[in-house]
N, C-alpha and C positions, 0 to 999 in steps of 0.2 A: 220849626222846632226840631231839635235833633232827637234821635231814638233813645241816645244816651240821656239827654235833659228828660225829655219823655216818660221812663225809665224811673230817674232822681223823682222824679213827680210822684208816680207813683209810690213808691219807697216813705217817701215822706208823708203824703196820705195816710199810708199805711202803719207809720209811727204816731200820727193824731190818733188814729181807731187804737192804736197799742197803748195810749195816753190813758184814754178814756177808760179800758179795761184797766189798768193800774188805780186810775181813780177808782173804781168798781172794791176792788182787792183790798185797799186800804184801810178796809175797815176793822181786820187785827188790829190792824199796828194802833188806831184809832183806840182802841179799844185797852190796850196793853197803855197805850200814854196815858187815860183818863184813871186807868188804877193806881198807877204810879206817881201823878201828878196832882195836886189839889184843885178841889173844883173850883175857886176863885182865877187857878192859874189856865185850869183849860176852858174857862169862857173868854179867859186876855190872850191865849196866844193866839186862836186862827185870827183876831183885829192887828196883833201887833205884827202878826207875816204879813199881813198887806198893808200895813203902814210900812215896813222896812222894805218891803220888796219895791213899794212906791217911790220911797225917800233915795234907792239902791237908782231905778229909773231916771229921777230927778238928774242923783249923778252923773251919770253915764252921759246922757244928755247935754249936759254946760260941760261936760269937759273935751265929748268925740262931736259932738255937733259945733264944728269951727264957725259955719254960715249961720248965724242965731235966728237967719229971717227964714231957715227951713222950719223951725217949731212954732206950730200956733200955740202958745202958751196956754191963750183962751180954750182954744180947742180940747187940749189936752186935760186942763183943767175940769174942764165939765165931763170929762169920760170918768175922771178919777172922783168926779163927784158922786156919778151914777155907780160907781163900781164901791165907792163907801155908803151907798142907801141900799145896795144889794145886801150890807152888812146886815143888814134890820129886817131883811125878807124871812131866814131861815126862824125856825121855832125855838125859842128861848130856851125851851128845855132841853134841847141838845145842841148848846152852842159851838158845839163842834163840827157841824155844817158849815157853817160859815169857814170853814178851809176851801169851799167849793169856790168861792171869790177868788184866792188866790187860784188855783186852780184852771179854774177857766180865764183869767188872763192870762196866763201862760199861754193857753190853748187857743185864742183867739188871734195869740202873735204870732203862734209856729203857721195857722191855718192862714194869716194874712203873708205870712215869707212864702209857704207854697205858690198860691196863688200868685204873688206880686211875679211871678214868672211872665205868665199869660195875661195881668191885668193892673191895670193901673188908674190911681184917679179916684173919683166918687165909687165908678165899678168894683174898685176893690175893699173900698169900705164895705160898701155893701154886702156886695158877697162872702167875704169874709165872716161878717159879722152871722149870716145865715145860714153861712154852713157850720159854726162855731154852735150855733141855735143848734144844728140839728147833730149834731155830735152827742149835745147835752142833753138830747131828748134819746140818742141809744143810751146813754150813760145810766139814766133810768127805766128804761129799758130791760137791761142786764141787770140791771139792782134786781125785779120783780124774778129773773129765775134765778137770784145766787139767794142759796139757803138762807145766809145769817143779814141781806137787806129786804128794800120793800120798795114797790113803785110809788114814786110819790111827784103829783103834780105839783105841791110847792118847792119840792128842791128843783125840780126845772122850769119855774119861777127864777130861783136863783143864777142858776145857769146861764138864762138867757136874757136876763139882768145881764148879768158879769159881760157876757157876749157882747152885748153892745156898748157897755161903758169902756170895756177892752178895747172895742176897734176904737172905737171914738180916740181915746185916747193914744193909740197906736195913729192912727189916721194923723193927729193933730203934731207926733211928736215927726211925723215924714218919717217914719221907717220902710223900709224896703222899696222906696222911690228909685224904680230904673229908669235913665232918661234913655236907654235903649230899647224900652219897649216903648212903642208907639201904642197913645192910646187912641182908643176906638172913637173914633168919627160921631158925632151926635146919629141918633140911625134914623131913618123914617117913622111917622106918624106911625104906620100901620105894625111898623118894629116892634116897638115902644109900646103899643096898645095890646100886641101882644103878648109881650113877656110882662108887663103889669098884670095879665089877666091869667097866667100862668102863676104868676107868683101870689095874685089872691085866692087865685083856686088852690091852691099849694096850703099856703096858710088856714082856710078853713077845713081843708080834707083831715090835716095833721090835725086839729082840734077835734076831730070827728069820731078822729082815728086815739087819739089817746082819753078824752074826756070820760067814754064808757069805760075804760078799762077799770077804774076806782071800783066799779061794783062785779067787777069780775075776778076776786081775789079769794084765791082758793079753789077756784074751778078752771074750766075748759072756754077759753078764749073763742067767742063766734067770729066769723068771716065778716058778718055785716058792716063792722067796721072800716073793714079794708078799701069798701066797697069805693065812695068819696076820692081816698088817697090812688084805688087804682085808677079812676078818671083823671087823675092833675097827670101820672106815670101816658098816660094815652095820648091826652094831648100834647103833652112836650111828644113824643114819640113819632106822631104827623105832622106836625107844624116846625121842628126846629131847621128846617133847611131855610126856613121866610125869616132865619133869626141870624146873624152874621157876627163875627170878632167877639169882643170882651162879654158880651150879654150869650153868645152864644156856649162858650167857654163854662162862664159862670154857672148857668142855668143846667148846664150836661153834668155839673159835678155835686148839684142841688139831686137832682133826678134820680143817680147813681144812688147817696145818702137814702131820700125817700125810698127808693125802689128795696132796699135791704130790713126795714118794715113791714114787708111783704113776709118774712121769714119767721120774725118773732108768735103768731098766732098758729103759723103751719109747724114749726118745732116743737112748741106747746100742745097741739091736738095728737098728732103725731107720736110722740113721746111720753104725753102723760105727764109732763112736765107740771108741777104747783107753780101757780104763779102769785106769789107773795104781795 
């Protein structure tokens, strides 16, 4: 991999995290459209941007996908299925969440085009999809210190819905299939049992780690949470050399995400910051 590609990588990471703050920000404009607009019309737009953005996909697809045996139709279809029961996640009373759908499909394709650089395959479903997840869990994150939101476990419900109906259906439609990158070799037992046991310790620390936060609103964020998420940040830390190619890749850009979790309770204590 060249310094320049390298570089692009970065750059574009760095555009998802700029994504996700804009998502954050959008809650003027949110705000300015539901005065303006009738409420019958702002609980049918955010469904009908993701039916038109879907139906826009559909297009694009039968007309630039020449080879029709690159699209799992199936595939695709069941992403767009999960990505329409995301619809029903957000709280009726502000069904203006539900723009989050749209939203994070967007964000699970630009995070799956990064990626497809270094990863290909199931790898990149994957990973994709969970670092998509953990995008969505800063996205609320930052809601809890911006004045006018709130941290809220079911809009990253929504998120990480979206996240995986996203890839699924990004996965099924073959986008960003390079047959220049080679993928990764099936790895060893001991590989595999590793990065499995990273990625469950990951997943329970993150629940450990956001779950308390609900009764900490309004006040000063303790450490004890951290504690969990800094054990998954440890052991990827001494073990990723026993980890090799597309898992190794994946897992170092999972870790990096996690790791900037470590900041939100030390800014908060720190600063004095409310956290909503």
């Amino acid at each position: 991999m060249q310094k320049a590609s390298l570089f692009s990588q970065i750059c574009l990471y760095c555009l998802c995290g700029l994504l996700v703050v804009v998502f954050v920000n959008l809650y003027s404009f949110w705000a300015v459209v539901n005065k303006l607009l009738p409420g019958v019309v702002i609980k049918v737009l955010p469904v009908a941007a993701v039916v038109l953005f879907f139906l826009a996909v559909l297009l694009y697809l039968s007309r630039v996908k020449t080879d029709k045996s690159e699209v799992n139709w199936v595939i695709f279809g069941i992403g767009g299925a999960v990505c329409v029961l995301a619809l029903l996640v957000p709280d009726s009373q502000f069904p203006v969440k539900r723009i989050h759908v749209l939203e994070y499909m967007i964000l699970v394709c630009l995070v799956r085009y990064v990626m497809s650089w270094r990863i290909q395959g199931r790898s990149l479903l994957l990973f994709s999809v969970l670092v998509t997840i953990l995008f969505g869990i800063h996205d609320e994150l930052l809601q809890g210190l911006h004045p006018l939101r709130t941290y809220g476990l079911r809009d990253m419900v929504v998120n990480s819905v979206t996240a995986v109906g996203g890839g699924v259906m990004w996965y099924g439609a073959g986008l960003f299939v390079r047959p220049g990158i080679v993928c990764h070799k099936r790895g060893h037992r001991n590989e595999n049992v590793l990065v499995a046991a990273y990625l469950l310790w990951l997943c329970l620390s993150v629940l450990a780690f956001l779950v308390p936060l609900t009764a900490y609103r309004q006040e000063i964020i303790p450490y004890w949470p951290l504690i969990p998420l800094s054990g998954a940040i440890v052991l990827w830390s001494i073990s990723y050399q026993k980890v090799g190619g597309q898992l190794s890749y994946g897992c170092l850009v999972v870790n990096c995400l996690i790791s900037l979790y470590l900041v939100y309770p030390v800014v908060i204590n720190v600063s004095s910051c409310i956290f909503h």
